[in-house]
C-alpha positions as CSV (number, residue, x, y, z in Angstrom):
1,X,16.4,-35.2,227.6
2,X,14.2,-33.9,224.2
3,X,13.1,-36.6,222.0
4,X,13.8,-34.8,219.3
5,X,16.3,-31.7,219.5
6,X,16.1,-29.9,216.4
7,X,12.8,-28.6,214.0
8,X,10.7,-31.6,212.6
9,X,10.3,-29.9,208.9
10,X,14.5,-30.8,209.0
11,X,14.8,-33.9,210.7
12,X,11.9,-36.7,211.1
13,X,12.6,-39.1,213.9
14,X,13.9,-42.7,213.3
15,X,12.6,-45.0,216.3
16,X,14.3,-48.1,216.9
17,X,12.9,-51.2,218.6
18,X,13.3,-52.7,221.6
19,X,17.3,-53.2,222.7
20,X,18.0,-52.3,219.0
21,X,20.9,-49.8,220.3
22,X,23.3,-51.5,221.6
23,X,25.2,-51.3,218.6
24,X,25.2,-47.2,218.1
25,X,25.9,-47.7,222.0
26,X,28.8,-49.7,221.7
27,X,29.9,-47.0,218.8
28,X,28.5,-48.0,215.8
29,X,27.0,-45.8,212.9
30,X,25.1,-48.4,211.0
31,X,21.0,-48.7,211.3
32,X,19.5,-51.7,210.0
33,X,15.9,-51.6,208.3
34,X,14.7,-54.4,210.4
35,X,16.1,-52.5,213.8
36,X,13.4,-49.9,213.4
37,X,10.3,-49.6,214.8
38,X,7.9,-49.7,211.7
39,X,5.0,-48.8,213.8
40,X,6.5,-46.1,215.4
41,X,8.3,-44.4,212.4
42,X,6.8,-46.7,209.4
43,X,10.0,-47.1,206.6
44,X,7.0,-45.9,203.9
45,X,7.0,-42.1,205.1
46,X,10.8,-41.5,204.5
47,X,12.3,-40.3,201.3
48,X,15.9,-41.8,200.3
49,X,18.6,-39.5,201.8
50,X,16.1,-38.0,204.5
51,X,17.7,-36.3,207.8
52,X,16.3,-38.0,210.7
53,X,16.8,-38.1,214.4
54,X,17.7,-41.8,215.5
55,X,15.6,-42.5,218.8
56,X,15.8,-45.3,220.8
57,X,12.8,-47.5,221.6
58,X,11.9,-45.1,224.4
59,X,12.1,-42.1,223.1
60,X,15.5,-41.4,223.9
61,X,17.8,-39.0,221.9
62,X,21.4,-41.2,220.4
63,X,22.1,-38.8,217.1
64,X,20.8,-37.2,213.7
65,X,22.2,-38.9,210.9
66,X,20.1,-39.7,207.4
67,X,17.9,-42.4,206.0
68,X,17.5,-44.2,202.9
69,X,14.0,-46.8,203.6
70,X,14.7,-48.7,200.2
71,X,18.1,-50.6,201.2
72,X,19.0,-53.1,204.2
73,X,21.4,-51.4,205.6
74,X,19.2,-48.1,205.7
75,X,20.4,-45.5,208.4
76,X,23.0,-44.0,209.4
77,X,24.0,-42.1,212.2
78,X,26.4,-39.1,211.7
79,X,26.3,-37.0,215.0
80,X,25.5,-37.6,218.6
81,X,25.5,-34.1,219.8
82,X,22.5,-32.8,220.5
83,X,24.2,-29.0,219.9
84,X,25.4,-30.3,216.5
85,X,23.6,-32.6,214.5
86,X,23.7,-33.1,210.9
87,X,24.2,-29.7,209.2
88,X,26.5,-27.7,207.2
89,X,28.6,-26.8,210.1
90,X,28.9,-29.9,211.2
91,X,30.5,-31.0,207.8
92,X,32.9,-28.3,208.0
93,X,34.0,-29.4,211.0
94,X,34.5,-32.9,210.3
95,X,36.5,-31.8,207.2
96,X,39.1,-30.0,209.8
97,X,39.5,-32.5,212.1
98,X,40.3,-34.8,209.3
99,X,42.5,-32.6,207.4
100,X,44.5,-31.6,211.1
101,X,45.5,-35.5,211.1
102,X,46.6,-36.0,207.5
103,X,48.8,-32.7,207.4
104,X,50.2,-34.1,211.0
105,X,51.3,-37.6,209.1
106,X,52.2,-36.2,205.6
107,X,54.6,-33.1,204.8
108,X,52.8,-33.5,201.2
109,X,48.8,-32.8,200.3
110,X,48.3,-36.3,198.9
111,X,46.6,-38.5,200.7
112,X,43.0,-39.8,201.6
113,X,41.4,-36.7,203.3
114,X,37.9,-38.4,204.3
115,X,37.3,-42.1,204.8
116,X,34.0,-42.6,205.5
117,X,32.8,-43.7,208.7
118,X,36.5,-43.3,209.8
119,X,36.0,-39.9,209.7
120,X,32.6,-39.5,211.2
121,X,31.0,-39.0,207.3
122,X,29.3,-41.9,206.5
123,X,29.2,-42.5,202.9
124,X,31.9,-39.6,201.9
125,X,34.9,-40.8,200.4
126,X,37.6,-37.8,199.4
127,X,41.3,-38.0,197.9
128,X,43.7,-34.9,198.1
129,X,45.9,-34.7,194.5
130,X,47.5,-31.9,195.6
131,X,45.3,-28.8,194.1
132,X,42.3,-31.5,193.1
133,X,40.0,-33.0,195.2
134,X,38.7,-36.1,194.1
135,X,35.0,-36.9,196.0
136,X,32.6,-40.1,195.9
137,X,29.6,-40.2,197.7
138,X,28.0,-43.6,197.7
139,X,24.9,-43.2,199.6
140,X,21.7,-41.2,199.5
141,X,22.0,-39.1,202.4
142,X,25.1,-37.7,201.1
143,X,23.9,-36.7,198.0
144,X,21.1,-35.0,199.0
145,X,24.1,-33.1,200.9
146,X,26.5,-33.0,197.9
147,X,26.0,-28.8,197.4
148,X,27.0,-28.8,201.1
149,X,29.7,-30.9,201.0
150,X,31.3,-28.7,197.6
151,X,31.1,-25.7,199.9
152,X,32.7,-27.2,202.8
153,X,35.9,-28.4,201.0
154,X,36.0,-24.8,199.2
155,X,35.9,-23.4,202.7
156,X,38.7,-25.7,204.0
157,X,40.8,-26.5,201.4
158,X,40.4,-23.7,199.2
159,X,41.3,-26.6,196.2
160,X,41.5,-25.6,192.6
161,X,39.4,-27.8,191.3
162,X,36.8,-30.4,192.6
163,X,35.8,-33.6,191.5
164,X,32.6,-35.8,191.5
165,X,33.8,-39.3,190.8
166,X,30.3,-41.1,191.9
167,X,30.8,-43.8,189.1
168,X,30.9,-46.6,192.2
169,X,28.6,-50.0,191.6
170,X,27.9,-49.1,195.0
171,X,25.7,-46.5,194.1
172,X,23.0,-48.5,192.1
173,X,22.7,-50.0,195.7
174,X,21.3,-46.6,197.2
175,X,18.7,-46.1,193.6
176,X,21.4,-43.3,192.4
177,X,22.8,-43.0,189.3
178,X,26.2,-43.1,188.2
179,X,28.1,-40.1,186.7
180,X,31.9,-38.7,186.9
181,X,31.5,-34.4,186.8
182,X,33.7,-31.4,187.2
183,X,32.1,-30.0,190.4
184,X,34.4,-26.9,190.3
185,X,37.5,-25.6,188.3
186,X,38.8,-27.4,185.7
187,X,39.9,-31.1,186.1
188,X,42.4,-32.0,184.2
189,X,43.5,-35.6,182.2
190,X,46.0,-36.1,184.3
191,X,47.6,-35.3,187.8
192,X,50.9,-36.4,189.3
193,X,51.1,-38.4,192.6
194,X,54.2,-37.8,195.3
195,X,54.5,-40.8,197.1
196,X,58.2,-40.9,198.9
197,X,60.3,-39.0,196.4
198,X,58.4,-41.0,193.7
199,X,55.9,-39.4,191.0
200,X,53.2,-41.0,189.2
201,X,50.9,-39.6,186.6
202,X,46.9,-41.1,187.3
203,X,43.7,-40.5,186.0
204,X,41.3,-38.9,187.8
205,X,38.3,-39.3,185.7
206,X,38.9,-42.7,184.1
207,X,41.2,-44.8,186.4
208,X,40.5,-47.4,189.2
209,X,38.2,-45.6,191.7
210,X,39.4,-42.6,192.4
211,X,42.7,-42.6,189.8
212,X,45.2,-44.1,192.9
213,X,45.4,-46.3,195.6
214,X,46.6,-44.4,198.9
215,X,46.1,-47.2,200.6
216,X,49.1,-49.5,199.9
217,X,51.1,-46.4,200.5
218,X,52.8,-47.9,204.0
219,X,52.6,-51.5,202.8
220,X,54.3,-50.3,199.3
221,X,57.1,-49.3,201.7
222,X,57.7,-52.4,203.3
223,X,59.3,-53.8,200.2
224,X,61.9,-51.2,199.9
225,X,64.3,-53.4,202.3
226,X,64.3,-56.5,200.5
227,X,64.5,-55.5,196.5
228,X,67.6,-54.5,195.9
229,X,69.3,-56.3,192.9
230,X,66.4,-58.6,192.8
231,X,63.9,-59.0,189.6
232,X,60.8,-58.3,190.7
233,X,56.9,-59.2,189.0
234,X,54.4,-56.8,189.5
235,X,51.2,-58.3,189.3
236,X,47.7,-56.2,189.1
237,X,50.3,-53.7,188.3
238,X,47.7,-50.5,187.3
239,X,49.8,-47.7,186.7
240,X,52.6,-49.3,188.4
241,X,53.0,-48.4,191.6
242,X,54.6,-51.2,193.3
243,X,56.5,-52.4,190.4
244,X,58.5,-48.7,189.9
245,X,59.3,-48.0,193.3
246,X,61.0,-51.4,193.4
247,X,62.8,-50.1,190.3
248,X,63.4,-47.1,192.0
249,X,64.7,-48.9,195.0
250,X,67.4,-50.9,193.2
251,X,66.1,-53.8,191.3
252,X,67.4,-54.7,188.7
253,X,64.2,-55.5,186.9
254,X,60.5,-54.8,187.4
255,X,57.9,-56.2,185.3
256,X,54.3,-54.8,185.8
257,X,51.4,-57.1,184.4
258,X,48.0,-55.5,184.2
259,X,44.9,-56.3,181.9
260,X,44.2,-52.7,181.0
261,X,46.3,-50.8,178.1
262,X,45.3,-47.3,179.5
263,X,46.7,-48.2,183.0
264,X,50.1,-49.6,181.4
265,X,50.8,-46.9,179.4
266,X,50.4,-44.8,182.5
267,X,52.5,-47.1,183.8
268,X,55.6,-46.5,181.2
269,X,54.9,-43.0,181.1
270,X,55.9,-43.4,185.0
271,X,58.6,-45.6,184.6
272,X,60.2,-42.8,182.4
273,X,59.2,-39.7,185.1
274,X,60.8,-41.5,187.7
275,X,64.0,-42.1,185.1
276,X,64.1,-45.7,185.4
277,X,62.4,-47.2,182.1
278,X,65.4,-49.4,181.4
279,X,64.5,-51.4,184.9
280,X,61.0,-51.3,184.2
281,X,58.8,-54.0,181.4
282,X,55.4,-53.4,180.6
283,X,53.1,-56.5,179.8
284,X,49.5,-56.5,179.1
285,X,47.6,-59.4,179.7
286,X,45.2,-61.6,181.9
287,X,46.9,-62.2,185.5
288,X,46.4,-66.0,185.8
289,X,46.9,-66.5,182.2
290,X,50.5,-64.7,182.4
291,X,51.5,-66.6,185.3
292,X,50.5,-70.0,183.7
293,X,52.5,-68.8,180.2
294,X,55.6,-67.7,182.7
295,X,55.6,-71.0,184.6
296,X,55.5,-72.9,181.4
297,X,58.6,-70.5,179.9
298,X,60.5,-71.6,183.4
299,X,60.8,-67.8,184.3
300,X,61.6,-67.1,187.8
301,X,61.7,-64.1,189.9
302,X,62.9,-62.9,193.6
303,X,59.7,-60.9,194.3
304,X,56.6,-61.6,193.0
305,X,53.9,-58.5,194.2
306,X,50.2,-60.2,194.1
307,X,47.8,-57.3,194.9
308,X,44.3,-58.0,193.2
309,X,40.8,-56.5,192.7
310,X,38.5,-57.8,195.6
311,X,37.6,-61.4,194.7
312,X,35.3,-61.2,197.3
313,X,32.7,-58.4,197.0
314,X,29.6,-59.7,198.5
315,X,28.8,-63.0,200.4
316,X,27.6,-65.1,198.1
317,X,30.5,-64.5,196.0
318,X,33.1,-66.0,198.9
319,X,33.1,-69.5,198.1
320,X,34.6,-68.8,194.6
321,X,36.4,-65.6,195.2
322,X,38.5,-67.6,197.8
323,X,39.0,-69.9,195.8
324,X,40.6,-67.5,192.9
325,X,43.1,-65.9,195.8
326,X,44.0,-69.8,196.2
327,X,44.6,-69.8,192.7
328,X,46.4,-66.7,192.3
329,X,48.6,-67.4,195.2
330,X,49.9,-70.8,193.8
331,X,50.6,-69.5,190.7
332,X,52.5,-66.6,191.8
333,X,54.7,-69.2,194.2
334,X,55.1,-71.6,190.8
335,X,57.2,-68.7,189.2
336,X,59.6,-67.7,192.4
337,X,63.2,-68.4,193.1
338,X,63.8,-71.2,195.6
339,X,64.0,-68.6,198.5
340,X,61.7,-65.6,196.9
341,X,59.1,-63.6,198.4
342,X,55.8,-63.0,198.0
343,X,53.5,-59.8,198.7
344,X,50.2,-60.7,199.0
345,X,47.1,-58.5,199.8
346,X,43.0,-58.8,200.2
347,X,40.7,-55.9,199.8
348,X,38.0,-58.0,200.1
349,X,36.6,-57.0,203.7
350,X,35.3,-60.5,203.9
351,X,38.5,-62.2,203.4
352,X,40.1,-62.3,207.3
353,X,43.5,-61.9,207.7
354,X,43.8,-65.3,209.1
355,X,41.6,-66.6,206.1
356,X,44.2,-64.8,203.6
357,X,47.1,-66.4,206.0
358,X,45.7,-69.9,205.6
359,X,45.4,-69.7,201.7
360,X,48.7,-68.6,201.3
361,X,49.8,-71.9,203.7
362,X,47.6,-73.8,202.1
363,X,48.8,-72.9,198.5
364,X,52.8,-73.6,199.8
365,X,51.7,-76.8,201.1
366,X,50.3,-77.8,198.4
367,X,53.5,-76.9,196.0
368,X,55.5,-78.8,198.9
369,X,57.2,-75.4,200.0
370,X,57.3,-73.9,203.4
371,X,56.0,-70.1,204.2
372,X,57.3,-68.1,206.5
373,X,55.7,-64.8,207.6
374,X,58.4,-62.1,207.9
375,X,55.8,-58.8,208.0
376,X,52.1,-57.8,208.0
377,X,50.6,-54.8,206.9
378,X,47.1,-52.9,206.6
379,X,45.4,-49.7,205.1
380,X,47.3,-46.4,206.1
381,X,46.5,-44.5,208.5
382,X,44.7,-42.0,206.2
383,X,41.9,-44.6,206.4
384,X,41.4,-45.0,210.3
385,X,39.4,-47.9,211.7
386,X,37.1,-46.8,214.2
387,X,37.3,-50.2,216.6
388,X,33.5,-50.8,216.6
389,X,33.5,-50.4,212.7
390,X,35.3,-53.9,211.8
391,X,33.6,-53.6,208.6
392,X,36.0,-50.5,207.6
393,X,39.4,-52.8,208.2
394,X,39.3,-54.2,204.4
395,X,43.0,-54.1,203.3
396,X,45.5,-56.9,204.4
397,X,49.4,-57.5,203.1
398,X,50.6,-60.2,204.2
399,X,55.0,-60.0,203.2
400,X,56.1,-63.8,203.2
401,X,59.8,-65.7,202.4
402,X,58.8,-69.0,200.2
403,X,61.6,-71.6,200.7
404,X,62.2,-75.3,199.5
405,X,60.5,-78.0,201.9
C-alpha cells in the first residue's frame, strides 16, 4: 500500500511513533503531539490547519485529516479512504450522510445537522434554524477549510442565509480569533424554533452558543408526563425552554430563573407566542442566590428543572465545579414539595454519569431525604456518539422523585 496517496504540495505526511495507532485503530480521530514521530515529520515544519497524511510508524497509510503543531491535542484524522481523503468532495459528502439521518428522525429542518467528530468532521459544529444555518468551527484545520465548507452547505442545503458563529473560548485554544459574521444572505435578529408544536424566538448572533440548545430536545420531553397541574421552577432557564413547555404541558405555574435580561425577555416574548404568559414568571437573578432567597421565603415547588452551564470545563477546574453541582443540587431539593422531582443535567464531559448520580445521593442524604431514579436521559440523537469517541458523550439528565426519609 502507498505511503502517501495523494500529491505532497496538498498533503504532508504525519508519522506516528512506535504502537502509537492503536487508537485511530480502534476508531479514534484524535492525534496527540507527543504520538508523532518528531524525527520523522518534526512538529516545526507544519503550519496550523495543514492537510496531512497520518502514517503509522512504518510507513503505513491510516487517513488524511489536518494538523495544528501548536496545541496538545494536534491532529486529527478525517478520512481513511485512500480514494477520498480530505477534500471538497469529501465535505459534501459527509454533509449528506448527515442530513439523510436528521430528515429520517425529524419531519421539521431544526435540528443539529453536524456534530463534530460524530459526523466524521472534526471540529465542525452546524445547527439547522429552518432557512439559517448556524456554523462554528473551533479548530484550525477547519478554517483553513471554511470557503469549502460555505460551498458545501450551499450545495446541500441550498439555506438562505449562513452563519459564522466562531465566537467559542475554544478557539483561542487553536491561535484563532474570535468573530460572529454573516457568511451568506442576510441573518436576521431573530429566528423561531419548532420544537414539538412549541415555538421559541432565539438569537442567533448573540445567544448561548449557537442561539439554542438542541440537545435537551428528548430529555425536555421526558417531563411532559409528570407536570400536569404542578408548579414548576425553571432554573438556568435561557430563553425558556423547559420552563414553557411545562407551561404548555399543563402546569399551572412555571417560573424561569436566568441571570441574563436579554435571554428572559426572549423568554416572555416566548411565553406569549406559545399563548401561555399567564402560566409563565420571569425572574432575573443569580441561580444559587434565588434558591437561597426562595428557601428562606418557604416557597415550594413540584418540579424544580436544574440544567446549568458546565461547572466543569477543564481538569483542573473538577474539584470545585463538582462541588458547585453539589451545591446546586441541594439547594434545588431545599425548595421541593415532600414528594417533588428533580431534573438534573451535566454538560460537563468530565462529570460521569455515575459521578452526577452520586452528587445528587449525596446531596439527598445529606438533607435526610431519599432519591429515587425514575428516568435517565442523554444528548439527542442529532449529536451521535461514535463508541470509541467517549469524549463526545457530554450531556447527562438524570429525572429523580425526592421523598421524605
Amino acid at each position: 500500500m502507498p505511503t502517501n496517496p495523494v500529491s505532497s504540495t496538498e498533503f504532508a505526511p504525519l508519522r506516528l511513533r512506535k504502537n502509537e495507532d492503536r487508537r485511530l485503530r480502534a476508531g479514534h480521530l484524535w492525534i496527540y503531539s507527543n504520538e508523532i514521530d518528531v524525527e520523522a515529520t518534526p512538529l516545526r515544519n507544519f503550519q496550523p490547519g495543514q492537510p496531512v497524511t497520518i502514517q503509522a510508524s512504518n510507513g503505513q497509510f491510516m487517513g488524511t485529516g489536518y494538523i495544528n503543531p501548536h496545541v496538545l491535542l494536534c491532529a486529527r484524522l478525517v478520512s481513511r479512504d485512500i480514494e477520498h481523503p480530505l477534500s471538497p468532495s469529501l465535505l459534501v459528502h459527509r454533509l449528506n450522510v448527515a442530513l439523510s439521518l436528521r430528515e429520517r428522525i425529524y419531519e421539521r429542518p431544526f435540528y443539529r445537522l453536524v456534530y463534530g467528530e460524530g459526523d466524521g468532521l472534526p471540529g465542525l459544529i452546524v445547527d439547522r434554524y429552518g432557512d439559517l444555518c448556524v456554523v462554528q468551527i473551533t479548530t484550525a484545520g477547519m478554517e483553513r477549510l471554511k470557503d469549502d465548507i460555505l460551498m458545501a452547505l450551499q450545495k446541500v442545503l441550498k439555506p438562505g442565509a449562513i452563519l459564522w458563529r466562531n465566537d467559542s473560548p475554544m478557539r483561542e485554544l487553536e491561535g484563532l480569533e474570535r468573530y460572529v459574521a454573516e457568511a451568506a444572505g442576510e441573518v436576521p435578529e431573530f429566528v423561531t424554533v419548532e420544537e414539538d408544536g412549541l415555538r421559541f424566538q432565539i438569537a442567533p448572533r448573540t445567544g448561548q452558543k449557537t442561539g439554542w440548545f438542541y440537545d435537551q430536545r428528548d430529555n425536555r420531553a421526558h417531563l411532559d408526563r409528570y407536570v400536569r397541574d404542578r408548579r414548576v421552577l425553571d432554573m438556568f432557564g435561557y430563553v425558556g425552554a423547559w420552563g414553557i413547555r411545562a407551561a404548555a404541558r399543563g402546569a399551572r405555574e412555571a417560573r424561569v430563573v436566568d441571570s441574563s435580561a436579554p435571554a428572559l425577555a426572549l423568554a416572555a416574548a416566548n411565553a406569549s407566542l406559545n399563548g401561555i404568559s399567564n402560566q409563565v414568571q420571569i425572574q432575573q437573578g443569580d441561580a444559587f442566590e434565588v434558591l437561597k432567597a426562595l428557601r428562606e421565603a418557604r416557597e415550594r415547588f413540584d418540579v424544580v428543572i436544574v440544567d446549568p452551564p458546565a461547572f466543569i470545563k477543564r481538569r483542573k477546574d473538577f474539584k470545585e465545579g463538582a462541588l458547585a453541582y453539589r451545591r446546586i443540587n441541594e439547594m434545588a431539593m431545599q425548595v421541593l414539595e415532600r414528594d417533588g422531582l428533580l431534573v438534573s443535567c451535566s454538560c460537563s464531559q468530565l462529570l460521569s454519569r455515575d459521578l452526577l448520580i452520586q452528587t445528587l445521593l449525596q446531596a439527598a442524604r445529606h438533607l435526610d431525604r431519599n432519591l429515587v431514579i425514575l428516568e435517565q436521559g442523554r444528548q439527542g440523537p442529532d449529536h451521535p456518539v461514535p463508541p470509541a469517541i467517549p469524549e463526545t458523550e457530554y450531556l447527562k439528565m438524570v429525572l429523580a422523585r425526592v421523598l421524605p426519609a
